[in-house]
N, C-alpha and C positions, 0 to 999 in steps of 0.2 A: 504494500500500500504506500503509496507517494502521498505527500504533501502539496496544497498548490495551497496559495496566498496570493490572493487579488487584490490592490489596491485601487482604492476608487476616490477620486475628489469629491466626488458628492454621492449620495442615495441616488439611484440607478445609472451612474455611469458600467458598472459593474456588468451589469444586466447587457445596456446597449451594447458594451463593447466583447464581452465573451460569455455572455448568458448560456450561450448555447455550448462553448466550450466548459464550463462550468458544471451545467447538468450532464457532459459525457464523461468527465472526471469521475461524477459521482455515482455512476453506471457503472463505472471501471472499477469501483470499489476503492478509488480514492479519496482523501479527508480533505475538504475545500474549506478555506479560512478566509473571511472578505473583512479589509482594514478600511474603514469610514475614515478619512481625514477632516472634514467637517461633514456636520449633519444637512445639510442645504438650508438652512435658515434663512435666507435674504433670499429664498426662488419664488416669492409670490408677493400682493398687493393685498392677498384678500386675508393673508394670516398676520398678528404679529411675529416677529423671528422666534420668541420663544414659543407659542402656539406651533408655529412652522416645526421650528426641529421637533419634537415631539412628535409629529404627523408624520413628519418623514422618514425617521427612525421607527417607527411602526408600521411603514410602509415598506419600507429595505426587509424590514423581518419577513414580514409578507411574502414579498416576493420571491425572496432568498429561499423561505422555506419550500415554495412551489418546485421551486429546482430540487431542493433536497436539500440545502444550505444551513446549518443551525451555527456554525458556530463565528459572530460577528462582534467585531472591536468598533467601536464607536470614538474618535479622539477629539470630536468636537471643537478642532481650531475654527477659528473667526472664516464663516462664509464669506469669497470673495474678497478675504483677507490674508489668505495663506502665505505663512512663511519661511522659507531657508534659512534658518536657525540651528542653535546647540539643540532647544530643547527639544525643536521635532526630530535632528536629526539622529539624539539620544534616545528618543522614543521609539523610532522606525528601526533604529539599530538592537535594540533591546526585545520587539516583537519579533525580528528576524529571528533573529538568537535563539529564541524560549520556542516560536512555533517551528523551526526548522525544514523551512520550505525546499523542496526540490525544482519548482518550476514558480516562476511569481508572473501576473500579468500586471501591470499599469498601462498607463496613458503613453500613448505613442510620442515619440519629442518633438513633433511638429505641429501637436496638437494646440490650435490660435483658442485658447482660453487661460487665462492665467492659474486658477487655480488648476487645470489642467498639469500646465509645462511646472508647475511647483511641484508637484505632488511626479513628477516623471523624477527632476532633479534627486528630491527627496529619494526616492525609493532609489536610484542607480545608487546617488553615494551612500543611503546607508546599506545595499548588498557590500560594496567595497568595502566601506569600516567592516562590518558584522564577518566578515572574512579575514578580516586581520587582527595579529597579535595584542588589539591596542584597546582602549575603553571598557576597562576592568568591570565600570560601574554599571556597564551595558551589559551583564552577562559572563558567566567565568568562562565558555565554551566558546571560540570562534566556528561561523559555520560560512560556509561558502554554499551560494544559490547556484544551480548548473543552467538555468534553463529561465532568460527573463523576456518576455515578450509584451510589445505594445500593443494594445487593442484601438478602435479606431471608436471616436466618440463625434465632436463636430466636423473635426479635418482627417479625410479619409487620406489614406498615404499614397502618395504616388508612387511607390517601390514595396511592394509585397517580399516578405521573408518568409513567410509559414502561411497556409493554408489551414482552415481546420473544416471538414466536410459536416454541418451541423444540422441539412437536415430531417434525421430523425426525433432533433429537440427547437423546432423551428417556433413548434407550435407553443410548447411549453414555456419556450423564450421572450415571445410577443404575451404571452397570460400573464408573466409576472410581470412583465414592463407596464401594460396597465391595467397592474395594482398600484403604480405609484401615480393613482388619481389628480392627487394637486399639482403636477407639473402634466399629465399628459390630457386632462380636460382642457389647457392654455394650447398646447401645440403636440401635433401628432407624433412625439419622437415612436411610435411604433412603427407608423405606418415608414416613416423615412428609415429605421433601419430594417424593415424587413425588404424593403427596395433596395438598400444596399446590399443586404447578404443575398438578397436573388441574383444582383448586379453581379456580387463577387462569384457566386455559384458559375455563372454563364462564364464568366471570365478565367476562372481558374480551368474552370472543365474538372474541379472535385466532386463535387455534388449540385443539387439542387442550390441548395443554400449552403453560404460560407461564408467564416468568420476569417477576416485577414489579417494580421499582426508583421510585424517589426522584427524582425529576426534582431535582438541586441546583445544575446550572449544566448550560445549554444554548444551544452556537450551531446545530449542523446536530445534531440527536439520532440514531446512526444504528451 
């Protein structure tokens, strides 16, 4: 059984960007762990922020669960505030460590949203630290990730690395995405990614539907 650790800038970037790789992990009999960087707090007009997180983070459960997903870290930095710091990158280095991930997904680095490319930054350098001899206070153990891939969230890549043939979890993928009612009653993000992974399906020639990622460090890609 592998580990995979998905890091997501907000409640359903996760979903959008490897939902469907996610629920085959956990077919595979693999342990899937999703790290919330903020709760999306500032994604609505109609909530206040603290109403908002609360919804959202109960919406992430939701969703996550439909895939199969129970086990979710919540770190509730500032929505739209996200930052390259000690203490997140103390943070991200220490979750490394303790969950011991074999394959990690985040946000692809070309991704044009800010809390996006923070939360890329974040996760590459804390794989680096959490691999090395150093940050005692991080963890007694250094662990090296084998396997980090970018999932595609607003800005789809123009250079594909991995494929993932998704699908047989197309359907399950678009169910939990809305579940996260408060953002997908505003704008169709289902309807746009499941065009994309048909897109990517016709393109690759894997399957119907495909989830496309960032090849950015790989030993067995899988």
């Amino acid at each position: 059984m592998k580990t995979i650790l998905v890091i997501a800038p907000h409640p359903d970037d996760d979903i959008i960007g490897c939902g469907g790789s996610m629920a085959r992990h956990i077919q595979q009999g693999n342990h899937v762990a999703i790290l919330y960087m903020t709760s999306g707090e500032d994604g609505s007009m109609q909530y206040s922020p603290e109403e908002l997180g609360l919804i959202r983070e109960a919406e992430a459960k939701s969703a996550a669960a439909k895939l199969g997903v129970t086990d979710l870290t919540f770190l509730r930095c500032p929505d739209g505030y996200l930052e390259f710091n000690k203490e997140n990158l103390d943070r991200m280095v220490t979750i490394i460590r303790a969950i011991k991930p074999s394959n990690i997904y985040l946000p692809n680095s070309k991704d044009d949203v800010p809390d996006h490319q923070i939360t890329y930054r974040l996760g590459l350098e804390g794989c680096r630290r959490a691999a090395g001899p150093w940050h005692q206070g991080c963890g007694q153990e250094p662990w090296s990730v084998k396997n980090i891939l970018g999932y595609e969230i607003w800005t789809p890549l123009q250079t594909v690395g991995h494929s993932e043939d998704i699908s047989e979890f197309i359907t399950a993928k678009i169910e939990a995405l809305q579940l996260h009612k408060s953002q997908t009653r505003h704008i169709n993000y289902h309807e746009a990614i499941q065009g994309l992974n048909r897109y990517r399906g016709v393109m690759t020639g894997k399957g119907k539907y495909c989830e496309c990622f960032q090849l950015i460090r790989a030993q067995i890609c899988e």
